[in-house]
SERO-4910 file (N, C-alpha, C, O; in steps of 0.05 Angstrom, whole numbers):
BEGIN
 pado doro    nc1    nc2    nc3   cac1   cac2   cac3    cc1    cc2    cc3    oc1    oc2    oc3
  Unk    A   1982   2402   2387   1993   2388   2364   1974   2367   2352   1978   2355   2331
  Unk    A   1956   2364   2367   1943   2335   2354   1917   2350   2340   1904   2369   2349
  Unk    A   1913   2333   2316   1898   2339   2286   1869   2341   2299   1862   2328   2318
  Unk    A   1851   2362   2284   1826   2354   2285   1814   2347   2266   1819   2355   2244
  Unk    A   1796   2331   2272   1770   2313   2243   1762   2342   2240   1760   2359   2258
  Unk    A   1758   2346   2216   1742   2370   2208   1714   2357   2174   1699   2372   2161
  Unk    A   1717   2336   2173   1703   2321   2150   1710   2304   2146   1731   2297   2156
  Unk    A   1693   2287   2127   1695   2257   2114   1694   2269   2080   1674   2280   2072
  Unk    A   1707   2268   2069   1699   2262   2034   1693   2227   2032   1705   2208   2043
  Unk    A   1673   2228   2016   1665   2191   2008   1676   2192   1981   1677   2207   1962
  Unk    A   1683   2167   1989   1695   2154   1963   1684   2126   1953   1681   2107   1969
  Unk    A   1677   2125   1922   1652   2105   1923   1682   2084   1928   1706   2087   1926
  Unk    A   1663   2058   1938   1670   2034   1934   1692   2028   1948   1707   2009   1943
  Unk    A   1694   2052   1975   1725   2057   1990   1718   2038   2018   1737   2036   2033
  Unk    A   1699   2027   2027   1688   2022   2050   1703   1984   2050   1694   1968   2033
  Unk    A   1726   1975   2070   1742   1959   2066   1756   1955   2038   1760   1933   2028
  Unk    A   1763   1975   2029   1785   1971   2009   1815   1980   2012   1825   1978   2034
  Unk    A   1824   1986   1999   1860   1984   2007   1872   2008   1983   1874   2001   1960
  Unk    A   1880   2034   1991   1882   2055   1979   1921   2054   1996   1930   2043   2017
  Unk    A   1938   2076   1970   1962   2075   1970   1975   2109   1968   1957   2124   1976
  Unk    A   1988   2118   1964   2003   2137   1964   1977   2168   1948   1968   2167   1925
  Unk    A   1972   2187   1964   1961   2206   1952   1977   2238   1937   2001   2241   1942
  Unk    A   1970   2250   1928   1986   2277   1929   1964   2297   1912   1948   2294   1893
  Unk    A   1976   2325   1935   1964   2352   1929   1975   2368   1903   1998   2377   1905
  Unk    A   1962   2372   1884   1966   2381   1861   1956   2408   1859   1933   2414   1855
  Unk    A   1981   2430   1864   1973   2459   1868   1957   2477   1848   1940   2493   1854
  Unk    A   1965   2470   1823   1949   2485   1803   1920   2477   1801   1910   2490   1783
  Unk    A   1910   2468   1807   1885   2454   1803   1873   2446   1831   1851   2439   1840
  Unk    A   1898   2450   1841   1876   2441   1881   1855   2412   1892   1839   2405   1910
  Unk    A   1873   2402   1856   1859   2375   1871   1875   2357   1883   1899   2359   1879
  Unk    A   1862   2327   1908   1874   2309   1916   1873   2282   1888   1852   2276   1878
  Unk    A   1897   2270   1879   1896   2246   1870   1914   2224   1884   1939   2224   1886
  Unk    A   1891   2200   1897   1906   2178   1908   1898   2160   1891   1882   2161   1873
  Unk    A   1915   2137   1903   1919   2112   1896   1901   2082   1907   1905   2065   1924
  Unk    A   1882   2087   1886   1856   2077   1897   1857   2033   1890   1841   2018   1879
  Unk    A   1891   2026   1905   1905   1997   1896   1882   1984   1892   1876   1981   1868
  Unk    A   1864   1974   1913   1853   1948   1909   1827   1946   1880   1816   1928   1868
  Unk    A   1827   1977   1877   1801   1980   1850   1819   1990   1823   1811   2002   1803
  Unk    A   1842   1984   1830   1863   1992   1804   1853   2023   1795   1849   2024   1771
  Unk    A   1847   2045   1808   1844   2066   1799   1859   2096   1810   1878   2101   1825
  Unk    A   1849   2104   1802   1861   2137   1814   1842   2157   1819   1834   2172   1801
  Unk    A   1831   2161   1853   1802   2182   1861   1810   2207   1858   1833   2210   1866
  Unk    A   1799   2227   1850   1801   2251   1844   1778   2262   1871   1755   2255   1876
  Unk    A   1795   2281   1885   1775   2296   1904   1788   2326   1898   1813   2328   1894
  Unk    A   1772   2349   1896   1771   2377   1889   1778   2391   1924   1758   2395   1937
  Unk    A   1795   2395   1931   1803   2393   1957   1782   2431   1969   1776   2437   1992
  Unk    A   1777   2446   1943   1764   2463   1953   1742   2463   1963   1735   2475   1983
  Unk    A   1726   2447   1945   1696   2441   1945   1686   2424   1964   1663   2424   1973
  Unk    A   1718   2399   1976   1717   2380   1998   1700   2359   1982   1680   2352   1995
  Unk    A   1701   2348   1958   1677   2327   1954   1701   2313   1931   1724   2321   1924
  Unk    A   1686   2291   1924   1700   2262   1905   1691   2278   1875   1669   2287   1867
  Unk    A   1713   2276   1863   1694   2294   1829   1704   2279   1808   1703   2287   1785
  Unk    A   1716   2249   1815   1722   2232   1797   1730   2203   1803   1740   2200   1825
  Unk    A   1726   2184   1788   1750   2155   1779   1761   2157   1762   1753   2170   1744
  Unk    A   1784   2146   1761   1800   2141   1740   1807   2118   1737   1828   2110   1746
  Unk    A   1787   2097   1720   1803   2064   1715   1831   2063   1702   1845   2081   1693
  Unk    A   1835   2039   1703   1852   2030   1685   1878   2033   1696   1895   2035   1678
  Unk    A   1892   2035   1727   1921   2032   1741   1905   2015   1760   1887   2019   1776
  Unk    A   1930   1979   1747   1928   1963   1753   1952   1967   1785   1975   1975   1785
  Unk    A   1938   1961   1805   1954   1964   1829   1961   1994   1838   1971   1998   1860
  Unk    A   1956   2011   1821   1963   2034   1835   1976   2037   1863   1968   2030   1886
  Unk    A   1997   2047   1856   2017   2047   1885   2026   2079   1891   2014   2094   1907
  Unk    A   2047   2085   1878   2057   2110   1879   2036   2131   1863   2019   2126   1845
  Unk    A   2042   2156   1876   2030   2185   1862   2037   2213   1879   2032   2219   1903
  Unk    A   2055   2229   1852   2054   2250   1860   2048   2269   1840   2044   2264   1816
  Unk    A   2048   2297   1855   2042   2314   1828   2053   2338   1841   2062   2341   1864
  Unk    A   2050   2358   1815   2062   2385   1809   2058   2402   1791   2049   2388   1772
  Unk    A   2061   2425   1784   2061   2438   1758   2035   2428   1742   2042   2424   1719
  Unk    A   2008   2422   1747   1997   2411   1730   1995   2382   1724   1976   2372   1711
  Unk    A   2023   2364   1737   2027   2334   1719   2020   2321   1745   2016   2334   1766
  Unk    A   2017   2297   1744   2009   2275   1764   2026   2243   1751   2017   2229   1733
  Unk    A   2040   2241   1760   2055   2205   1760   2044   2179   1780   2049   2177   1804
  Unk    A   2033   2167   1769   2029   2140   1781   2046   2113   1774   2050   2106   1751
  Unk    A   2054   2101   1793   2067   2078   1788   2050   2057   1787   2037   2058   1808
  Unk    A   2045   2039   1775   2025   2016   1767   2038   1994   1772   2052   1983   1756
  Unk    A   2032   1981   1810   2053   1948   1810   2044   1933   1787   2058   1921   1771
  Unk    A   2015   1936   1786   2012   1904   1771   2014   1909   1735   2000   1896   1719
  Unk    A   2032   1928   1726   2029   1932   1706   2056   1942   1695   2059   1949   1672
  Unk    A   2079   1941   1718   2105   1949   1714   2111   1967   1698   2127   1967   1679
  Unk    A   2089   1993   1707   2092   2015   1683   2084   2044   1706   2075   2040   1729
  Unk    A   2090   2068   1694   2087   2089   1696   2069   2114   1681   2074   2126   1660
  Unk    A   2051   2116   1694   2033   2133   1679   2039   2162   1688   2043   2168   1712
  Unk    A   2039   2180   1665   2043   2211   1674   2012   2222   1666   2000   2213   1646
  Unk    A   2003   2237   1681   1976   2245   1675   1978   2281   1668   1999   2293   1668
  Unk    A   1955   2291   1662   1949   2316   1656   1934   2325   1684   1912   2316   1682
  Unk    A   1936   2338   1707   1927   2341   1720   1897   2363   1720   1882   2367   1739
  Unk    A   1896   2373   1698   1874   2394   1693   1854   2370   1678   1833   2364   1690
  Unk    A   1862   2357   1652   1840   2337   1627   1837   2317   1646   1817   2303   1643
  Unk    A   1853   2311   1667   1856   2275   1670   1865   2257   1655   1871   2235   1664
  Unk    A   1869   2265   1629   1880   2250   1615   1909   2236   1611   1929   2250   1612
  Unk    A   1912   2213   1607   1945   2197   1611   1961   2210   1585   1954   2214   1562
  Unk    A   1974   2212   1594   1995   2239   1563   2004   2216   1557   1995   2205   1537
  Unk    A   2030   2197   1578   2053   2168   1568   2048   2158   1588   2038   2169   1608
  Unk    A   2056   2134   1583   2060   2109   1592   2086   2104   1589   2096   2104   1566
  Unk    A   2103   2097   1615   2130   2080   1609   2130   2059   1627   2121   2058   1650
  Unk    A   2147   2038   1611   2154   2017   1622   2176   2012   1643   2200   2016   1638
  Unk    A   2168   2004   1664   2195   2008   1692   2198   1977   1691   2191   1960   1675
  Unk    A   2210   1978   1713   2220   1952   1731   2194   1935   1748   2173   1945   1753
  Unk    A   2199   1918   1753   2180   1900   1762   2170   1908   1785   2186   1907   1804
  Unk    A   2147   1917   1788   2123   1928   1820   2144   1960   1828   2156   1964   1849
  Unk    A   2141   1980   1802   2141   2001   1808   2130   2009   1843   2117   1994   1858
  Unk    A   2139   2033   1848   2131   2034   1893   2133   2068   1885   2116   2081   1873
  Unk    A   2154   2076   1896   2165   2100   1895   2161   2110   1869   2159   2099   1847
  Unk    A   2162   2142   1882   2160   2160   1856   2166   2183   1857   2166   2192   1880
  Unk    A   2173   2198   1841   2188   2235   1851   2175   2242   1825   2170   2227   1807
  Unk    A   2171   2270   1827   2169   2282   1797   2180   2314   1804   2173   2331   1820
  Unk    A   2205   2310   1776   2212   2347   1770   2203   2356   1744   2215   2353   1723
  Unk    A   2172   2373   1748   2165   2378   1718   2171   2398   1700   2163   2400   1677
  Unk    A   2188   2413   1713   2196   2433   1693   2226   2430   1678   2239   2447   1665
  Unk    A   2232   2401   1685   2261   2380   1675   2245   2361   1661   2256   2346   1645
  Unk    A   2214   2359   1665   2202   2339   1646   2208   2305   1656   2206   2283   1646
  Unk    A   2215   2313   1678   2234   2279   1690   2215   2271   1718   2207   2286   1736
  Unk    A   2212   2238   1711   2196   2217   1730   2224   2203   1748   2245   2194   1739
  Unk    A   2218   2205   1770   2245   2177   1783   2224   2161   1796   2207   2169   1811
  Unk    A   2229   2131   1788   2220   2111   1794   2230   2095   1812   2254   2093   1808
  Unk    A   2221   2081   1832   2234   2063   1841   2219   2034   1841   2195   2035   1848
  Unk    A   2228   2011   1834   2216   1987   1830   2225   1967   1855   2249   1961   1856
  Unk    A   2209   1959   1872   2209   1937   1884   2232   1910   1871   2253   1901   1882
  Unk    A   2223   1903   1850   2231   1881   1832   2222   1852   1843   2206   1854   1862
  Unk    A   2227   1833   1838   2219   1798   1838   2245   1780   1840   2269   1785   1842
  Unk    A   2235   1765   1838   2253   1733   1836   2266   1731   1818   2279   1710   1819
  Unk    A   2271   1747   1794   2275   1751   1765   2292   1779   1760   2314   1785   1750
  Unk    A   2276   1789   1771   2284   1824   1768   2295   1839   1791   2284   1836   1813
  Unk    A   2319   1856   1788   2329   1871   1817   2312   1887   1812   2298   1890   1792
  Unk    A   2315   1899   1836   2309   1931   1847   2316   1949   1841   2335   1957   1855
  Unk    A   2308   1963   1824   2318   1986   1817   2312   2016   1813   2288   2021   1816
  Unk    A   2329   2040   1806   2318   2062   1802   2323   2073   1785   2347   2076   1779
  Unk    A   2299   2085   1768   2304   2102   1742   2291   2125   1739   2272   2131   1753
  Unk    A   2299   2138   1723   2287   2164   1717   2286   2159   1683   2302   2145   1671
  Unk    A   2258   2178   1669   2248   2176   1647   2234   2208   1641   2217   2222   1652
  Unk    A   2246   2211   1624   2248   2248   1612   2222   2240   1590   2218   2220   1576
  Unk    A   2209   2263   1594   2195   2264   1571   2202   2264   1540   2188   2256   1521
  Unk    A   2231   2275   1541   2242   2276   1514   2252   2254   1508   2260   2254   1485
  Unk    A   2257   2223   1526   2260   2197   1514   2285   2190   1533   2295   2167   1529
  Unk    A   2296   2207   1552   2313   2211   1564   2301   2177   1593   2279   2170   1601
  Unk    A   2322   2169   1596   2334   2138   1611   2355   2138   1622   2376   2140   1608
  Unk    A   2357   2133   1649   2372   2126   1662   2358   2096   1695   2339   2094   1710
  Unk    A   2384   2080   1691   2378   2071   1715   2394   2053   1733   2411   2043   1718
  Unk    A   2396   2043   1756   2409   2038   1768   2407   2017   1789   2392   2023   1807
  Unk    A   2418   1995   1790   2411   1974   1812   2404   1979   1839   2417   1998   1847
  Unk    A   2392   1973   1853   2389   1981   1873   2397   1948   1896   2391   1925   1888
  Unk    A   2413   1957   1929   2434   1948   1946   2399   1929   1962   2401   1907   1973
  Unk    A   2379   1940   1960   2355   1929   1973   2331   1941   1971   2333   1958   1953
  Unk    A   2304   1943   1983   2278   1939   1974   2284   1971   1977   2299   1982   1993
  Unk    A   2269   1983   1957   2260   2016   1965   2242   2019   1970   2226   2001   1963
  Unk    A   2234   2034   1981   2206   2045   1988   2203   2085   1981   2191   2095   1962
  Unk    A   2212   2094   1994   2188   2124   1986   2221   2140   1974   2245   2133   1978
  Unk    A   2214   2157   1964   2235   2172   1953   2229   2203   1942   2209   2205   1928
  Unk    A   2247   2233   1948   2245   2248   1952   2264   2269   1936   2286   2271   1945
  Unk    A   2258   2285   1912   2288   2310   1907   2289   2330   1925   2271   2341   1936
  Unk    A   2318   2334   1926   2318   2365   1930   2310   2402   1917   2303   2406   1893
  Unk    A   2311   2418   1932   2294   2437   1925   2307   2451   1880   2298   2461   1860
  Unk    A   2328   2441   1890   2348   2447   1859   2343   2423   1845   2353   2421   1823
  Unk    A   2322   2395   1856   2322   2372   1833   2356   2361   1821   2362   2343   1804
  Unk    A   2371   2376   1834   2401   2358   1831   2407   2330   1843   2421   2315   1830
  Unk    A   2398   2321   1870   2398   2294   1882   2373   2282   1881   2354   2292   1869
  Unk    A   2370   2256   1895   2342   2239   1893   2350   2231   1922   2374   2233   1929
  Unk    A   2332   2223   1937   2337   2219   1964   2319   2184   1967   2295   2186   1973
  Unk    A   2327   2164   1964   2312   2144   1970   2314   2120   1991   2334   2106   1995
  Unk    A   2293   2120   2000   2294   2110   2027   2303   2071   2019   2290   2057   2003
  Unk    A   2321   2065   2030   2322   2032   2030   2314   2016   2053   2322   2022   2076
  Unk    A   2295   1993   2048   2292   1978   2076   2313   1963   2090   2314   1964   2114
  Unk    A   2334   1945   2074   2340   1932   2087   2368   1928   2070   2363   1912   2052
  Unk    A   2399   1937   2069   2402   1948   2098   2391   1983   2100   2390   1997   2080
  Unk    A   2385   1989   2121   2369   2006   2128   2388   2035   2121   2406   2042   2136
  Unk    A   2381   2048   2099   2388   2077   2082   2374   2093   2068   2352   2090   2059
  Unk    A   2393   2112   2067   2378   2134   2048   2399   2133   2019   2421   2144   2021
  Unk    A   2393   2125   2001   2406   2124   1980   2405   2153   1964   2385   2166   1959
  Unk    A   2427   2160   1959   2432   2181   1940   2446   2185   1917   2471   2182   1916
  Unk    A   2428   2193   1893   2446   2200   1871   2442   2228   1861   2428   2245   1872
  Unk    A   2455   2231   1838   2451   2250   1826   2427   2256   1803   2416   2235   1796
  Unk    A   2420   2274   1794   2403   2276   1774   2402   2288   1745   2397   2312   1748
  Unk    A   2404   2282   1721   2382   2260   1715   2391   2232   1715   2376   2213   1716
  Unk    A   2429   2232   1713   2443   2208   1704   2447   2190   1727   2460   2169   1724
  Unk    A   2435   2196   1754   2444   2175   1773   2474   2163   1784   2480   2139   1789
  Unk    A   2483   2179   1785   2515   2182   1786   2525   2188   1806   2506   2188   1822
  Unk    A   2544   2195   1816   2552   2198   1849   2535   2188   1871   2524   2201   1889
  Unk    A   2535   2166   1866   2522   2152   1886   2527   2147   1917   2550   2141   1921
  Unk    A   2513   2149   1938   2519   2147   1974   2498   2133   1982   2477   2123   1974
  Unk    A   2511   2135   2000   2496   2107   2011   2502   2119   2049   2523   2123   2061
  Unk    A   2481   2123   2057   2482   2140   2086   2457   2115   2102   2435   2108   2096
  Unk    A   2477   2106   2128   2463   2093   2139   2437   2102   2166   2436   2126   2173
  Unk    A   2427   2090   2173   2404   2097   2186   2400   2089   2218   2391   2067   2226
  Unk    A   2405   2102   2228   2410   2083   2259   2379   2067   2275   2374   2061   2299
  Unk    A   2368   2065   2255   2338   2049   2254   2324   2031   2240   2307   2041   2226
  Unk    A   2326   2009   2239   2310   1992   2216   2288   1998   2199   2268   2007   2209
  Unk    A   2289   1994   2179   2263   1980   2154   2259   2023   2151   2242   2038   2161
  Unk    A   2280   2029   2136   2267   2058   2133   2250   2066   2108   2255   2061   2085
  Unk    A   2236   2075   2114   2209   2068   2103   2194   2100   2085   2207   2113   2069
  Unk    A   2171   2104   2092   2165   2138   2091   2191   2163   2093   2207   2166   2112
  Unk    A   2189   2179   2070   2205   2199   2072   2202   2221   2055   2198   2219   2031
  Unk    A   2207   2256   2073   2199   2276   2069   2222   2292   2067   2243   2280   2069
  Unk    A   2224   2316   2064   2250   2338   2067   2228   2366   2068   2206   2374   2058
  Unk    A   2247   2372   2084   2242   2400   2100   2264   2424   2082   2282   2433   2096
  Unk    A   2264   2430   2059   2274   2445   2036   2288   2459   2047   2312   2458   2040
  Unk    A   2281   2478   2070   2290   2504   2078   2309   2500   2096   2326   2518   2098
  Unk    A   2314   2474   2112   2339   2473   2124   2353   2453   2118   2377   2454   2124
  Unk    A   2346   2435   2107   2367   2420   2091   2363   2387   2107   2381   2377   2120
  Unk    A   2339   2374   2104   2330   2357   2133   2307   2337   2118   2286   2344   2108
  Unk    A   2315   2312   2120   2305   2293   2106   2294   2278   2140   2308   2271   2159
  Unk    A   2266   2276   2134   2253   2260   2158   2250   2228   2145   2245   2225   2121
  Unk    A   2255   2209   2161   2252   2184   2152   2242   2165   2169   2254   2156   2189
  Unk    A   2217   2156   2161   2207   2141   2189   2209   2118   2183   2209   2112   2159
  Unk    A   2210   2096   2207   2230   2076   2203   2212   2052   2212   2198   2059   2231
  Unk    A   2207   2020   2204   2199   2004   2211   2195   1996   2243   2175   1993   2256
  Unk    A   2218   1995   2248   2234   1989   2280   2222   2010   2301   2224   2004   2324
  Unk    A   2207   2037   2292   2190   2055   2306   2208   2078   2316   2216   2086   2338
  Unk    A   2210   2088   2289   2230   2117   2297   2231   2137   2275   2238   2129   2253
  Unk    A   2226   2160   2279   2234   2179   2252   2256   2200   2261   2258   2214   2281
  Unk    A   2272   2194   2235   2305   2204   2239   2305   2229   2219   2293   2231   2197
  Unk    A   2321   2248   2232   2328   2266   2214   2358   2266   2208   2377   2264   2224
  Unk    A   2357   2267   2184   2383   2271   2166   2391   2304   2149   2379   2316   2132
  Unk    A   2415   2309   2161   2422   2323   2144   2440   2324   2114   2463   2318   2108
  Unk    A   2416   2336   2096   2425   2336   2067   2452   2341   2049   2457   2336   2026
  Unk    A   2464   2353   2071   2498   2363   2063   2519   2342   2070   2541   2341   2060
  Unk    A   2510   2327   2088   2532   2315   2102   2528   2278   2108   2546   2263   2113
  Unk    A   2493   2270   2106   2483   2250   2101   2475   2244   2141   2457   2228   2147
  Unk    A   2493   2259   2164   2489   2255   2190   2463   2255   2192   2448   2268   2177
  Unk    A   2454   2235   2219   2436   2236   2233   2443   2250   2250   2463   2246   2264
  Unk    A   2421   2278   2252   2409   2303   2271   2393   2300   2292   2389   2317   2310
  Unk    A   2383   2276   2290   2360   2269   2314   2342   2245   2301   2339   2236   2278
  Unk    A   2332   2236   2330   2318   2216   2330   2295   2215   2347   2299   2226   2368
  Unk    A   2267   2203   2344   2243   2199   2361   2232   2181   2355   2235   2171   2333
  Unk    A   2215   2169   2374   2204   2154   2387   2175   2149   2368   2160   2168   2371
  Unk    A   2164   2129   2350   2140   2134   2337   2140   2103   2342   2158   2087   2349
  Unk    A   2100   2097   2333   2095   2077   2336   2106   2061   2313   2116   2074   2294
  Unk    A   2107   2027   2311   2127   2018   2298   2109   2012   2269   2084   2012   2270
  Unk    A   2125   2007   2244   2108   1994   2216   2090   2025   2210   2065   2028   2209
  Unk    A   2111   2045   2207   2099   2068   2193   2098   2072   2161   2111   2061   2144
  Unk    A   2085   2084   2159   2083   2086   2116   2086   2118   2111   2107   2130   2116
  Unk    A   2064   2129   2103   2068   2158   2094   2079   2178   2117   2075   2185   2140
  Unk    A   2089   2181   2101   2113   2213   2114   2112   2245   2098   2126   2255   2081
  Unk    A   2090   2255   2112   2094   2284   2107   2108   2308   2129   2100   2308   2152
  Unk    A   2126   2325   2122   2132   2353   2133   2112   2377   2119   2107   2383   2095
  Unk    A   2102   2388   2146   2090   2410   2130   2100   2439   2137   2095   2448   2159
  Unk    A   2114   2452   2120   2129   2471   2117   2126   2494   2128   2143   2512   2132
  Unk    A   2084   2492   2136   2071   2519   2138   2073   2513   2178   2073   2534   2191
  Unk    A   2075   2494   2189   2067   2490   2219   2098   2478   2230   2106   2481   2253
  Unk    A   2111   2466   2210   2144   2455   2216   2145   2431   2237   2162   2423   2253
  Unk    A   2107   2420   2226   2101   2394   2235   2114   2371   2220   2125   2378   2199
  Unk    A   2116   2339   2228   2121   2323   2210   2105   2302   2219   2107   2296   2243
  Unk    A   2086   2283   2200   2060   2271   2207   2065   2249   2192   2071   2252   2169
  Unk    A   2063   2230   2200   2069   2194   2198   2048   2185   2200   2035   2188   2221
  Unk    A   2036   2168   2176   2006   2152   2177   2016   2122   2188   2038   2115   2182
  Unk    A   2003   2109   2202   2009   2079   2216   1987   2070   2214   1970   2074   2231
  Unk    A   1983   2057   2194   1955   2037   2190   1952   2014   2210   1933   1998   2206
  Unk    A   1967   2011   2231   1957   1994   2256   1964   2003   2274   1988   2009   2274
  Unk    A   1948   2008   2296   1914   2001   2303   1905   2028   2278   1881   2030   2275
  Unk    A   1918   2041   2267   1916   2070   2250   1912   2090   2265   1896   2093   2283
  Unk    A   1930   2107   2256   1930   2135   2272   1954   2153   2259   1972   2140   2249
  Unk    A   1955   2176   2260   1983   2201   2258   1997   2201   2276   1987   2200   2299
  Unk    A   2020   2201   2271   2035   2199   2298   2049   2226   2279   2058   2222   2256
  Unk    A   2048   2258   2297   2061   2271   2289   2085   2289   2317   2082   2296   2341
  Unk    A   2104   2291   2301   2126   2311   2313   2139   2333   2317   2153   2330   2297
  Unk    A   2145   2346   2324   2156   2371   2322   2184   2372   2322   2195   2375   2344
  Unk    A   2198   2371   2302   2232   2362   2313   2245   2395   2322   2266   2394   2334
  Unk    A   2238   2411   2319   2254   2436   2342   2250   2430   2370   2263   2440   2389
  Unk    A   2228   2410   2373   2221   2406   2408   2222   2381   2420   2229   2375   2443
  Unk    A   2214   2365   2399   2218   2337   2406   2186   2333   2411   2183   2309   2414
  Unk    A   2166   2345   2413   2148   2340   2424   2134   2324   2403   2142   2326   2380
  Unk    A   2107   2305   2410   2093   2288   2400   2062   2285   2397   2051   2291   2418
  Unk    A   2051   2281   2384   2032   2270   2389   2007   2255   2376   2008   2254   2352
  Unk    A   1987   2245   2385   1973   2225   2365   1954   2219   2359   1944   2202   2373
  Unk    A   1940   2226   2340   1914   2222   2328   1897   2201   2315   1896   2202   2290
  Unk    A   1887   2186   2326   1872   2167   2315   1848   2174   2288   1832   2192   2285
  Unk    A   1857   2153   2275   1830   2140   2250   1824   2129   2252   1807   2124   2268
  Unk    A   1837   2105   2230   1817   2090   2224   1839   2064   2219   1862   2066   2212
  Unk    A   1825   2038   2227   1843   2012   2215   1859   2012   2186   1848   2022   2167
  Unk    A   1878   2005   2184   1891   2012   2150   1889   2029   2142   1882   2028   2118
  Unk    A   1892   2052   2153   1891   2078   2147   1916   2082   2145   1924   2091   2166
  Unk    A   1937   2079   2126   1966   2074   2132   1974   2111   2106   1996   2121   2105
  Unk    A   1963   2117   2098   1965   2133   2077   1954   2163   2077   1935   2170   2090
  Unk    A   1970   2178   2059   1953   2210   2065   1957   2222   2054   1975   2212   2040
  Unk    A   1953   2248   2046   1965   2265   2026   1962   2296   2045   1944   2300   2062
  Unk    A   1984   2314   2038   1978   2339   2054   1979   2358   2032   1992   2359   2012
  Unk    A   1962   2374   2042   1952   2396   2019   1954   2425   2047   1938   2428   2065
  Unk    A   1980   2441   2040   1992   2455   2050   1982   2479   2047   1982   2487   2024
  Unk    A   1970   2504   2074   1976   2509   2091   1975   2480   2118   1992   2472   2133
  Unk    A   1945   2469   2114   1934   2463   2145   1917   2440   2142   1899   2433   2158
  Unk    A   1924   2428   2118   1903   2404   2110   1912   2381   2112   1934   2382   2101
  Unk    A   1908   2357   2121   1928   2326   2118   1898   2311   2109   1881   2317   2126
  Unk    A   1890   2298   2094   1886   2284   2090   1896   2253   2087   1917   2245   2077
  Unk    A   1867   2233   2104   1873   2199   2105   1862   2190   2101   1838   2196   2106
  Unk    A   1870   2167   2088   1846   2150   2069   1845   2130   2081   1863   2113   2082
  Unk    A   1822   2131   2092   1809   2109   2114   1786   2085   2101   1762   2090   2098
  Unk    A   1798   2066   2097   1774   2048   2086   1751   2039   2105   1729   2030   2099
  Unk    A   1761   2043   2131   1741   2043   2161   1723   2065   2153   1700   2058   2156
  Unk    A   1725   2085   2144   1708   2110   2145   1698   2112   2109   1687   2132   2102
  Unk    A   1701   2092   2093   1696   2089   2062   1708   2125   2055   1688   2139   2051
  Unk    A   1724   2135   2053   1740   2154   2046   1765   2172   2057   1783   2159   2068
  Unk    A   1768   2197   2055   1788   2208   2059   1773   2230   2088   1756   2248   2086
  Unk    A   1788   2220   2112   1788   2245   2134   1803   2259   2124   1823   2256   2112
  Unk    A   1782   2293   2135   1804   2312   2123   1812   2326   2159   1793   2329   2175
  Unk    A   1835   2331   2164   1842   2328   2191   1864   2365   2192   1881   2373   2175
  Unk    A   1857   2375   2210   1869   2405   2212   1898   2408   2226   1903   2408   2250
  Unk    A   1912   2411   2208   1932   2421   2227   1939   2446   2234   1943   2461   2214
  Unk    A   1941   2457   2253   1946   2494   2250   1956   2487   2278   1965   2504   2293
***
């Protein structure tokens, strides 16, 4: 179970800097992360294995996912949302969210972003979704969010709360039937779903990743991970589930049909990753000035 180094991609200007949420963009096969501390967005060609771009101008870059061609970034220091073109690079809109945008989901063939905002001293927490056609909705949020997830029909939003410790759920696009499913683990943090059986992984501050089932909101199981985890991928092709922990840094991954574990070291603040599915995880290691590309099979 445990990952092998199989390469380094370099990333200029990555060597002690502080990089955020990445994602695998199928039509085009490239990686785009969240390059925070240089306010940008790195473009790596995941075939070719090499860096084939910057993208200035995302102040804080935090969140990023993609799909269908599109790519969403959330911008803390700019309390906005950028949707990109994943083929031009180019920013199509810009919308305005809630204060230190975090989380992010995208359903692109509904044309719809769900946001989740940290918020301030001024501003709650909240979550919204923003349609390309001008379409708004949004909703207070009970405490801090962090990572957030749809289902395979894009009918629910699955978002993780730190404190008190849940998985918040609504509906989609209007945010409506709202639940509130508690967590038998603190500060829940990173979170993935496993489509095919109905299984939301959630790894948890307090040092635990819980599975929930999607029908019923129950906790299915529980394990043992190191504590102050961030990115949470399931990979669909191995029915692994892989947790980045930027201290001391390492994967802590699991197998929930077995319970079994195990753990791969990087790099310091290596807290982040993107998986590019059959057998690929990439981590963005500022110890190593780029992205380990690490094998899973």
């Amino acid at each position: 179970m445990s990952l092998k180094t199989v390469g380094i991609v370099a990333i200029p200007d990555a060597a002690g800097s502080e990089f955020d949420h990445g994602a695998f963009e199928p039509t085009t096969r490239r990686i785009f992360v969240a390059h925070t501390a240089r306010d940008s967005i790195e473009v790596i060609d995941h075939d070719a294995g090499n860096h084939i771009a910057t993208l200035p101008g995302f102040p804080e870059a935090a969140g990023v996912v993609a799909d269908d061609g599109a790519v969403l970034v959330t911008n803390r220091g700019a309390a906005s949302l950028a949707w990109l073109d994943a083929h031009s690079l180019k920013t199509e809109a810009v919308f305005k969210t809630g204060s230190r945008p975090n989380g992010v989901a995208i359903v692109p063939r509904q044309g719809l972003a769900i946001v989740a905002s940290i918020g301030d001293d001024h501003n709650p927490a909240k979550l919204e979704v923003f349609g390309r056609d001008g379409r708004h909705h949004a909703l207070d949020l009970p405490g801090r969010p962090r990572w957030c997830v749809t289902d395979a029909a894009a009918k629910r939003v699955f978002l993780a709360i730190r404190e008190p410790s849940m998985i918040l759920v609504a509906s989609l696009p209007e945010l409506g039937d709202v639940k509130h499913w508690p967590l038998p683990c603190g500060g829940a943090h990173g979170v993935d779903i496993d489509h095919q059986r109905g299984r939301l992984y959630v790894a948890c501050d307090d040092g635990g990743l819980v599975e929930v089932d999607i029908g019923s909101g129950a906790t299915c199981g529980q394990w043992p991970i190191a504590e102050n985890p961030d990115v949470t991928f399931f990979n669909p092709s191995t029915g692994l589930v892989h947790v980045a922990i930027g201290k001391p840094g390492l994967v802590h991954t699991i197998d929930p049909r077995t319970g079994a574990s195990a753990r791969t070291m990087t790099g310091g603040g290596a807290h982040t990753t993107a998986l590019a599915a059959p057998d690929r995880l990439y981590v963005f290691s500022p110890s190593h000035g780029g992205a380990l590309a690490l094998m899973d099979a």
